[in-house]
PDBQT receptor file of N, H, CA, C and O in Angstrom, charges set to zero:
ATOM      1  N   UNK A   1     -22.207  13.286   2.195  1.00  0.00    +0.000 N 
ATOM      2  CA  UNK A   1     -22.377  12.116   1.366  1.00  0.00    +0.000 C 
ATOM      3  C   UNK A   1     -21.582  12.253   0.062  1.00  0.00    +0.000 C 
ATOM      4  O   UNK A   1     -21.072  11.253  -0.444  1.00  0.00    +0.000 OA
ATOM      5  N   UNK A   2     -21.485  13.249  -0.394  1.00  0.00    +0.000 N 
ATOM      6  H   UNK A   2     -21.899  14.061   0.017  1.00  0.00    +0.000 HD
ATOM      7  CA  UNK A   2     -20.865  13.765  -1.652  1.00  0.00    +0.000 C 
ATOM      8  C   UNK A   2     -19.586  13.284  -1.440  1.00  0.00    +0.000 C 
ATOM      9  O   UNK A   2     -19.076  12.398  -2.126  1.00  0.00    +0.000 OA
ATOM     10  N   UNK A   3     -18.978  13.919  -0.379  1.00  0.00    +0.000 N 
ATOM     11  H   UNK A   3     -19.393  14.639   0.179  1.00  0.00    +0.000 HD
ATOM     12  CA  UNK A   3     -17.188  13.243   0.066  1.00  0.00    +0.000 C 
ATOM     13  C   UNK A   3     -17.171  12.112  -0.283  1.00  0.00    +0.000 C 
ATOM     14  O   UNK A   3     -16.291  11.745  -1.061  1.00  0.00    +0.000 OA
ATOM     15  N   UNK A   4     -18.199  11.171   0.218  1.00  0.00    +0.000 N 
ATOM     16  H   UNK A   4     -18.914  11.470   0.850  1.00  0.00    +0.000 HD
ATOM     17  CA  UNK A   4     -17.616  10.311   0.445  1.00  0.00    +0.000 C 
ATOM     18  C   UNK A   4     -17.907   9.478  -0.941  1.00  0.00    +0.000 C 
ATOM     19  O   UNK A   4     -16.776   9.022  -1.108  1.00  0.00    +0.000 OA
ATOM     20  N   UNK A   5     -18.522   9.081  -1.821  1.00  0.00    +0.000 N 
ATOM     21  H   UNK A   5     -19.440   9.452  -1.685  1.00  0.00    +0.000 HD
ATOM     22  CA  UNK A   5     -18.512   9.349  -3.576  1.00  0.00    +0.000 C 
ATOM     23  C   UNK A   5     -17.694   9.651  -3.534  1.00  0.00    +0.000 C 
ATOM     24  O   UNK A   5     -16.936   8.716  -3.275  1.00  0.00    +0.000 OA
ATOM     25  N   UNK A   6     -17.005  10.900  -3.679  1.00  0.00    +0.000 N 
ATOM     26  H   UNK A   6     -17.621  11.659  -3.889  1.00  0.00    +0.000 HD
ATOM     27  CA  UNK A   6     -15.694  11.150  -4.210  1.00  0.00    +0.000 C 
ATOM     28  C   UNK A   6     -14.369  10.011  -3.592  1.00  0.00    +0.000 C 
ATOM     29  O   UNK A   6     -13.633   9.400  -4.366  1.00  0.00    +0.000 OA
ATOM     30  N   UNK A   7     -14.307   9.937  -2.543  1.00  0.00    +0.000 N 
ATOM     31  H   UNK A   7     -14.906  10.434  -1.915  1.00  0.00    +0.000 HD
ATOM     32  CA  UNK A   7     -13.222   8.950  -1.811  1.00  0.00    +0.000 C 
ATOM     33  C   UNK A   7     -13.478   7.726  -2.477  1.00  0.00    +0.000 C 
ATOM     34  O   UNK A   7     -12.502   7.183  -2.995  1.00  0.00    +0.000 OA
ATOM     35  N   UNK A   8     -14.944   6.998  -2.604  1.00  0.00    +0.000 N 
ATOM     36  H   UNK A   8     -15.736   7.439  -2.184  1.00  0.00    +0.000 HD
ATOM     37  CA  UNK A   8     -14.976   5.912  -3.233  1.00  0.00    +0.000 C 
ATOM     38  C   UNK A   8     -14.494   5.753  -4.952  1.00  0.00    +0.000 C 
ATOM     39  O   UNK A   8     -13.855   4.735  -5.215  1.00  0.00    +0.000 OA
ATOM     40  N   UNK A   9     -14.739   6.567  -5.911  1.00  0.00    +0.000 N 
ATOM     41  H   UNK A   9     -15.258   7.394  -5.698  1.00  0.00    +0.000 HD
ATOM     42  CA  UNK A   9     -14.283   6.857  -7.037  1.00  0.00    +0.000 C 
ATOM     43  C   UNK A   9     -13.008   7.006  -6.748  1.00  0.00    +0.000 C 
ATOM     44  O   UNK A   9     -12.473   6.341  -7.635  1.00  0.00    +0.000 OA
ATOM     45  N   UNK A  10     -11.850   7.602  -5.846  1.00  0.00    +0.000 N 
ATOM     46  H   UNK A  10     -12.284   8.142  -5.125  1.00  0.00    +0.000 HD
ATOM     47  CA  UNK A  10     -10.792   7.697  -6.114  1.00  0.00    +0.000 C 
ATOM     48  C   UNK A  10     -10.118   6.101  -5.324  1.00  0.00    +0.000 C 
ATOM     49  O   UNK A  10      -9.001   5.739  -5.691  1.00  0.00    +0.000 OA
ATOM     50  N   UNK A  11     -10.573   5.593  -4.693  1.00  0.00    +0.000 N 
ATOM     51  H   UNK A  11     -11.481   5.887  -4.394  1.00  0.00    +0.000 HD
ATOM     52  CA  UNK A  11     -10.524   4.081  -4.652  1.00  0.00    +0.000 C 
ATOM     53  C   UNK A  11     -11.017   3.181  -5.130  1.00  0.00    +0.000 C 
ATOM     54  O   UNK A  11     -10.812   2.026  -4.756  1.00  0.00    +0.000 OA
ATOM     55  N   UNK A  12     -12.128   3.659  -6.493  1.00  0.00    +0.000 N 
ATOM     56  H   UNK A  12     -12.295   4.597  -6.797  1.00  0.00    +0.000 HD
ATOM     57  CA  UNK A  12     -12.046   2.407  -7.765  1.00  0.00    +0.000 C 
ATOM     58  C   UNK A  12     -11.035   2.913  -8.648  1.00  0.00    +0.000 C 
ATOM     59  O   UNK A  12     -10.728   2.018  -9.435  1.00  0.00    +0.000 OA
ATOM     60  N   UNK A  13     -10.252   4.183  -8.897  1.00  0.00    +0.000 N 
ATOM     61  H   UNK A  13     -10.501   4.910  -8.258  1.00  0.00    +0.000 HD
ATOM     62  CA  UNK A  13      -9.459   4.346  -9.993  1.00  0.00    +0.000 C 
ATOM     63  C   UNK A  13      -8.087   3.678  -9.489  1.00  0.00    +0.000 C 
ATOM     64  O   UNK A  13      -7.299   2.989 -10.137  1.00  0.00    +0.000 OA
ATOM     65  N   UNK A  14      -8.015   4.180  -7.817  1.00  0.00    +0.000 N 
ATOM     66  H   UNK A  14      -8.655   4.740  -7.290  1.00  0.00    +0.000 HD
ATOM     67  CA  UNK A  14      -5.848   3.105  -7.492  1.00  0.00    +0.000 C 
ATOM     68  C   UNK A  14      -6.704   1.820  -8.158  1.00  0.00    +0.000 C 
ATOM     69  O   UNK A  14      -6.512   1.432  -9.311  1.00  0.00    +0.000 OA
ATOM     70  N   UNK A  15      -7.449   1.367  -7.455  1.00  0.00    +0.000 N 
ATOM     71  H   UNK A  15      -7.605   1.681  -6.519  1.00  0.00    +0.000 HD
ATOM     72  CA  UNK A  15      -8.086  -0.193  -8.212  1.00  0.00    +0.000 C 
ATOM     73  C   UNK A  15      -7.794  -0.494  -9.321  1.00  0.00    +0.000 C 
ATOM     74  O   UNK A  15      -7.169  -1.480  -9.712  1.00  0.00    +0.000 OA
ATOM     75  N   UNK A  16      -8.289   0.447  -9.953  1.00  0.00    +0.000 N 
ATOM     76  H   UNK A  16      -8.796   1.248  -9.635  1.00  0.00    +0.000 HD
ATOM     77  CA  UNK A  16      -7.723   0.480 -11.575  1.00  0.00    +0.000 C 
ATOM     78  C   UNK A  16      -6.510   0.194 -12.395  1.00  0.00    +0.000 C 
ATOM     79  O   UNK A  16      -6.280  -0.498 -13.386  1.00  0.00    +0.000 OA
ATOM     80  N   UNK A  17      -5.645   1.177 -11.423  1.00  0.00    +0.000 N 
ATOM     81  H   UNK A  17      -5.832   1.739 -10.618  1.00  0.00    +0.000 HD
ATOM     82  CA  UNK A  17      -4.524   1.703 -12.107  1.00  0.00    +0.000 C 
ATOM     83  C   UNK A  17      -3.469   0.640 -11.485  1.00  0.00    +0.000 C 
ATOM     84  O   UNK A  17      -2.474   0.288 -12.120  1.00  0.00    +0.000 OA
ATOM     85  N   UNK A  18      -3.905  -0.044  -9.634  1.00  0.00    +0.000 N 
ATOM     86  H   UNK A  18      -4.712   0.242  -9.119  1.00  0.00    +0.000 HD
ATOM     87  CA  UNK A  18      -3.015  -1.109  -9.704  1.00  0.00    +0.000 C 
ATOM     88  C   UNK A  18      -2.902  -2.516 -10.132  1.00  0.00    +0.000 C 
ATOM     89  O   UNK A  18      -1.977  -3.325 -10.196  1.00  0.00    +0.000 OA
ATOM     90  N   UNK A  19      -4.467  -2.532 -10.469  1.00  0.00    +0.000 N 
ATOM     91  H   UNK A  19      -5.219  -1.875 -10.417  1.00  0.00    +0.000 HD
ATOM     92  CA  UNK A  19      -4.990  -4.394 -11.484  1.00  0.00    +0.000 C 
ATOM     93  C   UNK A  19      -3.936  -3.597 -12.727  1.00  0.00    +0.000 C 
ATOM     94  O   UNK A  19      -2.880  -4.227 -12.781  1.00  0.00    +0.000 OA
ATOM     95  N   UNK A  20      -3.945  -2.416 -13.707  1.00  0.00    +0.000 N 
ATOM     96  H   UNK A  20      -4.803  -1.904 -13.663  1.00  0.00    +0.000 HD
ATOM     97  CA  UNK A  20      -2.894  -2.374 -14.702  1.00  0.00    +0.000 C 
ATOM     98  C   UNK A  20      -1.667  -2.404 -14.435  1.00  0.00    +0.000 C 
ATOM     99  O   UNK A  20      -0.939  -2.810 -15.341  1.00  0.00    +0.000 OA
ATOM    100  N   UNK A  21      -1.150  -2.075 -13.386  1.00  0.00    +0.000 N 
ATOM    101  H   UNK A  21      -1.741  -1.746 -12.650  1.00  0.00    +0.000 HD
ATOM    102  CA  UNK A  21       0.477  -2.426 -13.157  1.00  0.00    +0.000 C 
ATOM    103  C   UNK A  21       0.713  -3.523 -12.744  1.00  0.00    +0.000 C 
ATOM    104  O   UNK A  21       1.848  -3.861 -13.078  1.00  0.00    +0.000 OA
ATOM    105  N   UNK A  22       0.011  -4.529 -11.968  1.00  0.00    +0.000 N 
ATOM    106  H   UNK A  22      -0.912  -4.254 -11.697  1.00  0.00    +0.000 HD
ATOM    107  CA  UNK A  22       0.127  -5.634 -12.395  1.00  0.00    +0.000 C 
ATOM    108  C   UNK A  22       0.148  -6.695 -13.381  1.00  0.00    +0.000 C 
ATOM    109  O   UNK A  22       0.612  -7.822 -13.559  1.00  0.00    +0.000 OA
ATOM    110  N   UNK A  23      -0.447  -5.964 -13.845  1.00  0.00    +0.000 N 
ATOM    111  H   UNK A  23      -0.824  -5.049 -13.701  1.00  0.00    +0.000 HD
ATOM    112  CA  UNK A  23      -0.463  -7.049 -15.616  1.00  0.00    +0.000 C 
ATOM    113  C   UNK A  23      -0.905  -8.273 -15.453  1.00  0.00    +0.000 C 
ATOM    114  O   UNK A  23      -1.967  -8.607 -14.927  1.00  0.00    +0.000 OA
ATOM    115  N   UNK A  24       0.503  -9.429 -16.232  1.00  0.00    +0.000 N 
ATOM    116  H   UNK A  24       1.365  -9.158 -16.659  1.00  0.00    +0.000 HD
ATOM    117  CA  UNK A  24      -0.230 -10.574 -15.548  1.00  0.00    +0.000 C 
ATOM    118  C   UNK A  24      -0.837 -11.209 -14.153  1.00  0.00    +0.000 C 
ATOM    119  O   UNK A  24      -1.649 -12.119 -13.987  1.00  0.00    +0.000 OA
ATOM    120  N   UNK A  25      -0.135 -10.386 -13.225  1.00  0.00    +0.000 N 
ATOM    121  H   UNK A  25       0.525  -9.647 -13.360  1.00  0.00    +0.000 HD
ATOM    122  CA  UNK A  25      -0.080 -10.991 -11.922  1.00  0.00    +0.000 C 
ATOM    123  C   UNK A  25      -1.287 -10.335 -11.480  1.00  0.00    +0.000 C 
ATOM    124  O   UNK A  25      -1.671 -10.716 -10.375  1.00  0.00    +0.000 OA
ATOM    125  N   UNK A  26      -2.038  -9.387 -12.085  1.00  0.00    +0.000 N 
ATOM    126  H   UNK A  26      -1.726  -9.077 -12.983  1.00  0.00    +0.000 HD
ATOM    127  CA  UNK A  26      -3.266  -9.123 -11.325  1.00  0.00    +0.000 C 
ATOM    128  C   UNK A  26      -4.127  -9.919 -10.941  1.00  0.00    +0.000 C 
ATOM    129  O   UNK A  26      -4.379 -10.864 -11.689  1.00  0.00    +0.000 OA
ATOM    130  N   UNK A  27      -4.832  -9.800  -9.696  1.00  0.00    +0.000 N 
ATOM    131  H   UNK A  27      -4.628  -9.033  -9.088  1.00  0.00    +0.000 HD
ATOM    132  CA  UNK A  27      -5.650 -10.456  -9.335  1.00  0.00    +0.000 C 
ATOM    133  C   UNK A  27      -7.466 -11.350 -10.507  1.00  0.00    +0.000 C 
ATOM    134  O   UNK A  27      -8.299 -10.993 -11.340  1.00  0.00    +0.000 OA
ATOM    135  N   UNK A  28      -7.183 -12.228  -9.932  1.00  0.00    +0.000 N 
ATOM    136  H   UNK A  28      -6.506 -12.518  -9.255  1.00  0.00    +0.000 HD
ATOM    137  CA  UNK A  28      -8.032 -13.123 -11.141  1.00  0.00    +0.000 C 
ATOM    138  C   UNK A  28      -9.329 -12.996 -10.694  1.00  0.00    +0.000 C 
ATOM    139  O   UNK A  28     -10.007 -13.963 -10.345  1.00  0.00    +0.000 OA
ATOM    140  N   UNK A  29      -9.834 -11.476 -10.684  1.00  0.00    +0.000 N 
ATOM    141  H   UNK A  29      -9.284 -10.691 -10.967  1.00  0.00    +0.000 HD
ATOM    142  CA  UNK A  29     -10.783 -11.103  -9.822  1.00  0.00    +0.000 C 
ATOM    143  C   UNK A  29     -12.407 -10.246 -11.137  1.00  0.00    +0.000 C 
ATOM    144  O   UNK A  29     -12.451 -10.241 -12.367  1.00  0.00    +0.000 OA
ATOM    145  N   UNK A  30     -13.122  -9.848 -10.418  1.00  0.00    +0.000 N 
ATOM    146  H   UNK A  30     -13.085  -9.852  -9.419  1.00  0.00    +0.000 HD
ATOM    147  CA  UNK A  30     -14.552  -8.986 -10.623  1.00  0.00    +0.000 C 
ATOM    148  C   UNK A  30     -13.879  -7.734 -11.585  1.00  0.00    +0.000 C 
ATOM    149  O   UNK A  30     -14.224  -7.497 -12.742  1.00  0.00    +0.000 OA
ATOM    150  N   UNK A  31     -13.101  -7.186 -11.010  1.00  0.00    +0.000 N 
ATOM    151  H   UNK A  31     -12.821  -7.378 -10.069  1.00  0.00    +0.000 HD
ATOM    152  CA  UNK A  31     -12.383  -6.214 -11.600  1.00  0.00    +0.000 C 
ATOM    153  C   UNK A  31     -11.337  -6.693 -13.144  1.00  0.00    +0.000 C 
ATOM    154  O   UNK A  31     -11.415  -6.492 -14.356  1.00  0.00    +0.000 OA
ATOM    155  N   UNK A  32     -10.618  -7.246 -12.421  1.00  0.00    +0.000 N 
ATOM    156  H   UNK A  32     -10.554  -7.410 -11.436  1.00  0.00    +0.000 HD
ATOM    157  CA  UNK A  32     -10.065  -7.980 -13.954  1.00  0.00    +0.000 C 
ATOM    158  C   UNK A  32     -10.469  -7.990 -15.144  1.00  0.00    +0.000 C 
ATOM    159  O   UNK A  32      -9.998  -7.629 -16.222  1.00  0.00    +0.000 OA
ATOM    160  N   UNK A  33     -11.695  -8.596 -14.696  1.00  0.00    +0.000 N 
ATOM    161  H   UNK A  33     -12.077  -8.890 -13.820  1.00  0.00    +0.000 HD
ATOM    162  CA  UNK A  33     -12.487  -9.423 -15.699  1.00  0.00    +0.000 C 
ATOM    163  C   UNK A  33     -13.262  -8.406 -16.332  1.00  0.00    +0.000 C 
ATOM    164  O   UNK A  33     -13.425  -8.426 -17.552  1.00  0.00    +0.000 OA
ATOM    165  N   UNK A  34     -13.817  -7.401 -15.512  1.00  0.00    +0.000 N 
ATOM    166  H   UNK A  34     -13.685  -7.385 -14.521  1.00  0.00    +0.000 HD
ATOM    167  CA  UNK A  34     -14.217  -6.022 -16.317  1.00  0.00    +0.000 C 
ATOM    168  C   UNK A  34     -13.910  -5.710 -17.018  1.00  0.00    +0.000 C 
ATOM    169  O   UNK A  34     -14.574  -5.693 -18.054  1.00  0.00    +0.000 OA
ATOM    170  N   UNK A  35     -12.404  -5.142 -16.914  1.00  0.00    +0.000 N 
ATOM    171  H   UNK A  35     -11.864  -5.157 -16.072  1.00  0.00    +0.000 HD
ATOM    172  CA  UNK A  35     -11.316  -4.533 -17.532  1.00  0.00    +0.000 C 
ATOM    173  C   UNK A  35     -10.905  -5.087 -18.691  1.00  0.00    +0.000 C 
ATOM    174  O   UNK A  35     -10.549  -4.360 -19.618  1.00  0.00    +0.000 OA
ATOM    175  N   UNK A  36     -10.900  -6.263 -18.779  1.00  0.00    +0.000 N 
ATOM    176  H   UNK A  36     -11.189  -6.852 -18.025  1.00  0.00    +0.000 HD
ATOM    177  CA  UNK A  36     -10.862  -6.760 -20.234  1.00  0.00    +0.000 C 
ATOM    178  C   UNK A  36     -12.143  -7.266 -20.756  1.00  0.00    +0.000 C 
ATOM    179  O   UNK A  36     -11.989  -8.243 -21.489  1.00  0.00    +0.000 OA
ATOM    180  N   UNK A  37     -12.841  -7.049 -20.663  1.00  0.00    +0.000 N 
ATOM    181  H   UNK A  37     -12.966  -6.255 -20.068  1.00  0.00    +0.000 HD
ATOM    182  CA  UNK A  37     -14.217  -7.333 -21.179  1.00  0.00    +0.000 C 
ATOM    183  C   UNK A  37     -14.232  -5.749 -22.216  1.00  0.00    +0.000 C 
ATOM    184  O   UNK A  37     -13.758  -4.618 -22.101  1.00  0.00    +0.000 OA
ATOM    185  N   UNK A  38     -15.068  -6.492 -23.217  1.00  0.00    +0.000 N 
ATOM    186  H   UNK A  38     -15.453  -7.411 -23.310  1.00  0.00    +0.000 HD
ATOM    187  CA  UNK A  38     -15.067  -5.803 -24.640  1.00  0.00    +0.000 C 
ATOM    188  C   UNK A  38     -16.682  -5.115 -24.686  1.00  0.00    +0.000 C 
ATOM    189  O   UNK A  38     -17.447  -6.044 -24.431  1.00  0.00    +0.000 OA
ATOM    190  N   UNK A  39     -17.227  -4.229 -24.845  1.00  0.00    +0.000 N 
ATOM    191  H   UNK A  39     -16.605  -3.474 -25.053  1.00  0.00    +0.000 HD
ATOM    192  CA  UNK A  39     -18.561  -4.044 -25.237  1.00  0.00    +0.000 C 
ATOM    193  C   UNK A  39     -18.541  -3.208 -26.123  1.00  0.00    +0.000 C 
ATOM    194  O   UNK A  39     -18.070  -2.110 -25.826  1.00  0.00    +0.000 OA
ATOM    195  N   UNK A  40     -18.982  -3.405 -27.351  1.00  0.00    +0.000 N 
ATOM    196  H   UNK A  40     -19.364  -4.297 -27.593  1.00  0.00    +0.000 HD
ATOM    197  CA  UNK A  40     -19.235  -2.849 -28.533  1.00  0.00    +0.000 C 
ATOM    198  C   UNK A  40     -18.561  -2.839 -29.484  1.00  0.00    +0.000 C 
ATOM    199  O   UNK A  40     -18.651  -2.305 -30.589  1.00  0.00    +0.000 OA
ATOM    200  N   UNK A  41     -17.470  -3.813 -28.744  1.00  0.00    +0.000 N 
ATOM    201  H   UNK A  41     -17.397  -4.247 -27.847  1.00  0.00    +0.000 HD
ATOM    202  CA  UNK A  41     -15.971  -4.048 -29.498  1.00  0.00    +0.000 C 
ATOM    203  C   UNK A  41     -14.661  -3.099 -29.312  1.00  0.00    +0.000 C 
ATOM    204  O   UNK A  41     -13.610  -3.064 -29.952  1.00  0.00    +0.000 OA
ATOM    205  N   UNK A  42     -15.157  -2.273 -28.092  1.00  0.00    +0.000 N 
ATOM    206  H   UNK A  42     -16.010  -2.302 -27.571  1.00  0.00    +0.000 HD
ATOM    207  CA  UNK A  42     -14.010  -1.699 -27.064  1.00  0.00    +0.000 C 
ATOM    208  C   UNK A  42     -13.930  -2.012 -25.740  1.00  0.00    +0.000 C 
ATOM    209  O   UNK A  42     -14.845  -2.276 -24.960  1.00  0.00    +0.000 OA
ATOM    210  N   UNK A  43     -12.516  -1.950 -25.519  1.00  0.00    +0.000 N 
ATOM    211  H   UNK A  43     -11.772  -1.736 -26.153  1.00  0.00    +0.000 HD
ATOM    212  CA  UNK A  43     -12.905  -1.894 -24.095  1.00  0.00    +0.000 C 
ATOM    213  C   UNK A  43     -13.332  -0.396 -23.057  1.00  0.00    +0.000 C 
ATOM    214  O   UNK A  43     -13.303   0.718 -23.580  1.00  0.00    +0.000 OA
ATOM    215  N   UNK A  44     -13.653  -0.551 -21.796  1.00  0.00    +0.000 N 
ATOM    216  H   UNK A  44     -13.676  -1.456 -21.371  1.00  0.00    +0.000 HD
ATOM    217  CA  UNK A  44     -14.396  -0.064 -21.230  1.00  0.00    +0.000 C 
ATOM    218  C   UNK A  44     -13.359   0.802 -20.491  1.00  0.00    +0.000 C 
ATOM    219  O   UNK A  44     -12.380   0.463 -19.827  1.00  0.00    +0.000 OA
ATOM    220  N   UNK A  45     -14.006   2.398 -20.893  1.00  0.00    +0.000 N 
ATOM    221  H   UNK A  45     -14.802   2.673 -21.433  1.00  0.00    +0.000 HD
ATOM    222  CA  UNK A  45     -13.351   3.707 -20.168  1.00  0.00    +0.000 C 
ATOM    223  C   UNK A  45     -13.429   3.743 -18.957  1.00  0.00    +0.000 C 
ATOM    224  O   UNK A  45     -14.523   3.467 -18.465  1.00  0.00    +0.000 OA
ATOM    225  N   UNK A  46     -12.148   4.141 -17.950  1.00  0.00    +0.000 N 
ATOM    226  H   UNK A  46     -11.260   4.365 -18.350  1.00  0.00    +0.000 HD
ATOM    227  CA  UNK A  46     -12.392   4.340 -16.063  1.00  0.00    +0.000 C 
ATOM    228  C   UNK A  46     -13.226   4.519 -16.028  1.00  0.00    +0.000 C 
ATOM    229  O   UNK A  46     -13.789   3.746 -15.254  1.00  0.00    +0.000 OA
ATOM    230  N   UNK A  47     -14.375   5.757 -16.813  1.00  0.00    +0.000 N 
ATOM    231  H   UNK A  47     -13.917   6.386 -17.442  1.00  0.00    +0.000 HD
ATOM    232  CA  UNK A  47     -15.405   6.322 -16.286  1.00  0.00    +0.000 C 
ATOM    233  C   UNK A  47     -16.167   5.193 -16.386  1.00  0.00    +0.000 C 
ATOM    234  O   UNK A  47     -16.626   4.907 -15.280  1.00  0.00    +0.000 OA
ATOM    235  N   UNK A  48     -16.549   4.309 -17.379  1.00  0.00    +0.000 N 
ATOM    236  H   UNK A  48     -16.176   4.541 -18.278  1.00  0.00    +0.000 HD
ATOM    237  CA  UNK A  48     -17.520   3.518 -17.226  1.00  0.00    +0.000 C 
ATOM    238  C   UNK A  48     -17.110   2.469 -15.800  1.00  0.00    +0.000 C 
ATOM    239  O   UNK A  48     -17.853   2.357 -14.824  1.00  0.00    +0.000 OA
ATOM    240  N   UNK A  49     -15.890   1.826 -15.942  1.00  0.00    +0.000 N 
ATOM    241  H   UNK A  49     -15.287   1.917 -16.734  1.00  0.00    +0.000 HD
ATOM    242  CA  UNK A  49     -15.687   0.833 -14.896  1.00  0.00    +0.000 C 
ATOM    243  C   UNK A  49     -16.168   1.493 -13.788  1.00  0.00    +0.000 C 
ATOM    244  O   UNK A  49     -17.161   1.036 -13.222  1.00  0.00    +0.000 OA
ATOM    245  N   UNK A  50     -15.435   2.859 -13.234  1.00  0.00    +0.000 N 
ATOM    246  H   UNK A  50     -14.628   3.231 -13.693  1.00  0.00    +0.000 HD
ATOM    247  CA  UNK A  50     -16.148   3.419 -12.163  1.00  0.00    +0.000 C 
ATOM    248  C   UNK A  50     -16.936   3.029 -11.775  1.00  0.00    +0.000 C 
ATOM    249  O   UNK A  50     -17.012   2.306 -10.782  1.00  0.00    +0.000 OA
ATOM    250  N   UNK A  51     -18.260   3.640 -12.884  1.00  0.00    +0.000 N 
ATOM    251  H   UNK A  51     -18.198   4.227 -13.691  1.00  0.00    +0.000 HD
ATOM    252  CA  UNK A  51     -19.481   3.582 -12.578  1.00  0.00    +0.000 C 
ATOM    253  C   UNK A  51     -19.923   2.583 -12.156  1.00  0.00    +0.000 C 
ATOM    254  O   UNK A  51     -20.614   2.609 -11.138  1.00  0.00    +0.000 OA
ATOM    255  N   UNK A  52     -19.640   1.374 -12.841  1.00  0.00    +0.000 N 
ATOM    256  H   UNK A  52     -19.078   1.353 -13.668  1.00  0.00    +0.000 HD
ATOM    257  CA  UNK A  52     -20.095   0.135 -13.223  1.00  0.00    +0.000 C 
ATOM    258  C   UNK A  52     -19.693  -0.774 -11.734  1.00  0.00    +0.000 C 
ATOM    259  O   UNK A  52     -20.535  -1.514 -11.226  1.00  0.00    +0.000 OA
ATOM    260  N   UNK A  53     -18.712  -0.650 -11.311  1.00  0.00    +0.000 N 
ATOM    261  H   UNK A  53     -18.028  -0.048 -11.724  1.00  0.00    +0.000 HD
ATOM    262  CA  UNK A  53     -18.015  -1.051 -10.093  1.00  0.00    +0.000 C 
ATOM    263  C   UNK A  53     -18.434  -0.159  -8.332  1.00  0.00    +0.000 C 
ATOM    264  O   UNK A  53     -18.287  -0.470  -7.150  1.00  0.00    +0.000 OA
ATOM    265  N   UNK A  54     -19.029   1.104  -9.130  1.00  0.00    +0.000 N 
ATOM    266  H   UNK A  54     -19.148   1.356 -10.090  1.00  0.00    +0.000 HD
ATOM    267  CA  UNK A  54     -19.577   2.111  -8.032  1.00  0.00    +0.000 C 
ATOM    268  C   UNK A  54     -21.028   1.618  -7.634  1.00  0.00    +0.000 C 
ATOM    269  O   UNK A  54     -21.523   1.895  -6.542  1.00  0.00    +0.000 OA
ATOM    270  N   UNK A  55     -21.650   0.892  -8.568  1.00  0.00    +0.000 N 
ATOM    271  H   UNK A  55     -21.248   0.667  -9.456  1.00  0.00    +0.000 HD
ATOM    272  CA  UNK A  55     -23.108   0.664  -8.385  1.00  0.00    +0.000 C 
ATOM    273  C   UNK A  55     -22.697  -0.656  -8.375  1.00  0.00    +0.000 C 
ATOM    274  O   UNK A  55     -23.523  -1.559  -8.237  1.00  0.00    +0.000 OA
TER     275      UNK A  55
C-alpha cells in the first residue's frame, strides 16, 4: 500500500510541474485553480497541494 502512495504523490507532482509549464494554456481545471489560490496570503507549497489533491 505504501508503493502505491508513493506512485500517487509522484503523479500529483508531473501534475504539478506540467499545469506549470503550461502556463497559460493549462488546463482550466481543480488543479489550476489550487495552484493559484492564495491562503494566508501565499500560495500553496507541492507539499500542501499534494496533500490536498491526495485526499
Amino acid at each position: 500500500m505504501q508503493q502505491i502512495a508513493i506512485e500517487f504523490d509522484g503523479y500529483i507532482r508531473q501534475l504539478l510541474s506540467d499545469h506549470r509549464r503550461a502556463g497559460d494554456d493549462a488546463p482550466k481545471d481543480l488543479t489550476t485553480s489550487l495552484m493559484n489560490e492564495r491562503v494566508f496570503n501565499r500560495i500553496m507549497t507541492d507539499e500542501e497541494l499534494v496533500s490536498l489533491l491526495r485526499n
